[in-house]
C-alpha distance (Angstrom), angle and dihedral (degrees) to the residues before:
residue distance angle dihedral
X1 . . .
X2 3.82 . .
X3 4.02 83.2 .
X4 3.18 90.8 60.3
X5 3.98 100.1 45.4
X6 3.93 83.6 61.3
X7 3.65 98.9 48.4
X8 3.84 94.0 44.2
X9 4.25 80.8 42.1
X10 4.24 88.6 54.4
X11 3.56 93.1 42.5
X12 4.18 89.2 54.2
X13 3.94 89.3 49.7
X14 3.43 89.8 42.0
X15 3.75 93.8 58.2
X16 4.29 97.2 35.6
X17 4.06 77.8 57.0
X18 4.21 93.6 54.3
X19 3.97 88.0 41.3
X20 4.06 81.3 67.4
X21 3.69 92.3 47.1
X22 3.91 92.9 44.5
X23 3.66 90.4 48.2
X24 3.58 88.7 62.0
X25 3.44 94.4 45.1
X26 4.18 85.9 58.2
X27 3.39 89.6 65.2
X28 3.75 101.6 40.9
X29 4.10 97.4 37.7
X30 3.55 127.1 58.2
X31 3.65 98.8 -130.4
X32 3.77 96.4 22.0
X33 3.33 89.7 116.9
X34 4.21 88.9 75.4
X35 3.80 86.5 61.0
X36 3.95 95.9 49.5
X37 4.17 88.8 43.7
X38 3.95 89.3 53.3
X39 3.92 90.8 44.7
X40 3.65 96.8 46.2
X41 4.69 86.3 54.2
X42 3.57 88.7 35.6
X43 4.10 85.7 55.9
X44 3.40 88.8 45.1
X45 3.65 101.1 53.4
X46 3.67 91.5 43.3
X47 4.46 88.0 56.5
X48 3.81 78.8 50.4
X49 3.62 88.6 61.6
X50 3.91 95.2 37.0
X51 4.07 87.4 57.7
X52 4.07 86.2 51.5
X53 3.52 94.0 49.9
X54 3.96 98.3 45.5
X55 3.78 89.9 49.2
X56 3.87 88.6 47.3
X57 4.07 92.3 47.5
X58 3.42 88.4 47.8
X59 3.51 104.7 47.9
X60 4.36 83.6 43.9
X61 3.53 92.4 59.6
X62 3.60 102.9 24.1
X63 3.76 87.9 -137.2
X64 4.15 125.1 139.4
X65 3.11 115.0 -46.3
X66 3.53 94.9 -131.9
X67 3.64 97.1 116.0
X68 3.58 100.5 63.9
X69 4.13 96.4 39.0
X70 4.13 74.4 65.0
X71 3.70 94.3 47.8
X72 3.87 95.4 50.2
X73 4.16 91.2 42.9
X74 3.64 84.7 51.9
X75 3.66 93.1 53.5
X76 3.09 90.8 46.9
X77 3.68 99.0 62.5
X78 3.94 92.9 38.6
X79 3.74 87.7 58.9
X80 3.90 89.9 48.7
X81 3.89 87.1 47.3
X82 3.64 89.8 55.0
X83 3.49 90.7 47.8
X84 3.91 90.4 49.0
X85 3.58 86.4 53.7
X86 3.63 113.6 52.3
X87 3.92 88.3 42.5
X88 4.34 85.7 53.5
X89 3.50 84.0 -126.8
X90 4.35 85.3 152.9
X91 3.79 92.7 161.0
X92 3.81 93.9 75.8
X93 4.02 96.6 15.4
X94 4.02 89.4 58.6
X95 3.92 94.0 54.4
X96 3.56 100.7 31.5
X97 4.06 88.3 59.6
X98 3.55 86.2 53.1
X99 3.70 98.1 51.6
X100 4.01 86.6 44.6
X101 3.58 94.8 54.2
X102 3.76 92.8 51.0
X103 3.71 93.9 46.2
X104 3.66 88.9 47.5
X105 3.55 89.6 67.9
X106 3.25 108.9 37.2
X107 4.00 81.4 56.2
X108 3.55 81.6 52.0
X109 3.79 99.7 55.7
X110 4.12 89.2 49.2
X111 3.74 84.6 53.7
X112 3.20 97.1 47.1
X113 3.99 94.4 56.2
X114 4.20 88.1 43.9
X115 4.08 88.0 62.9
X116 3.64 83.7 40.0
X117 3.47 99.8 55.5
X118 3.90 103.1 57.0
X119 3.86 87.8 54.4
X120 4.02 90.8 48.4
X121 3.66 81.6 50.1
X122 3.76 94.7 48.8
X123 3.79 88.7 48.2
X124 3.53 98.4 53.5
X125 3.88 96.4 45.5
X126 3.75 92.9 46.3
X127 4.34 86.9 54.8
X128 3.93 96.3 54.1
């Protein structure tokens, strides 16, 4: 389950990262605005599915329930960014996206080293 936590994890940084490309592209393109309106519900469908996964990783292991307190802030503040955005409010939508993508991956590093860990762990049991 902690597998999937990171890849659902990646795909959310992944797709915080193309919002800042598409943005650009709404000022450059014509319609690029349709590209950054799909990204920004696509994003937030995907944080949808990162809250269901934490609460289902942590109710698996029965570990802290750290994970999904950061999943449900995060959609928090993607839903407020959406909000930001359709009502052009760019003096908090620009910053907050920047402060989302770099918490996004600093979440992503820590989840990174909790799938890590079990197969460290693994390793080391399997050499003694």
């Amino acid at each position: 389950m902690v597998k999937l936590l990171h890849a659902t994890v990646t795909l959310q940084t992944a797709l915080v990262f193309v919002q800042s490309i598409t943005a650009g592209l709404m000022m450059a393109l014509p319609h690029g605005h349709v590209l950054h309106s799909a990204g920004s519900y696509t994003l937030w469908f995907v944080t949808v599915a990162h809250v269901v996964v934490a609460v289902l990783a942590w109710r698996r292991s029965g570990g802290s329930p750290e994970p999904v307190w950061s999943a449900a802030g995060f959609l928090a503040l993607i839903t407020a960014q959406v909000f930001l955005g359709v009502y052009h409010v760019t003096a908090l939508h620009v910053p907050l996206a920047a402060a989302l993508l770099v918490a996004s991956l600093l979440y992503l590093v820590r989840i990174r080293r909790l799938a890590a860990a079990p197969a460290t762990a693994a390793t080391a049991a399997a050499t003694r």
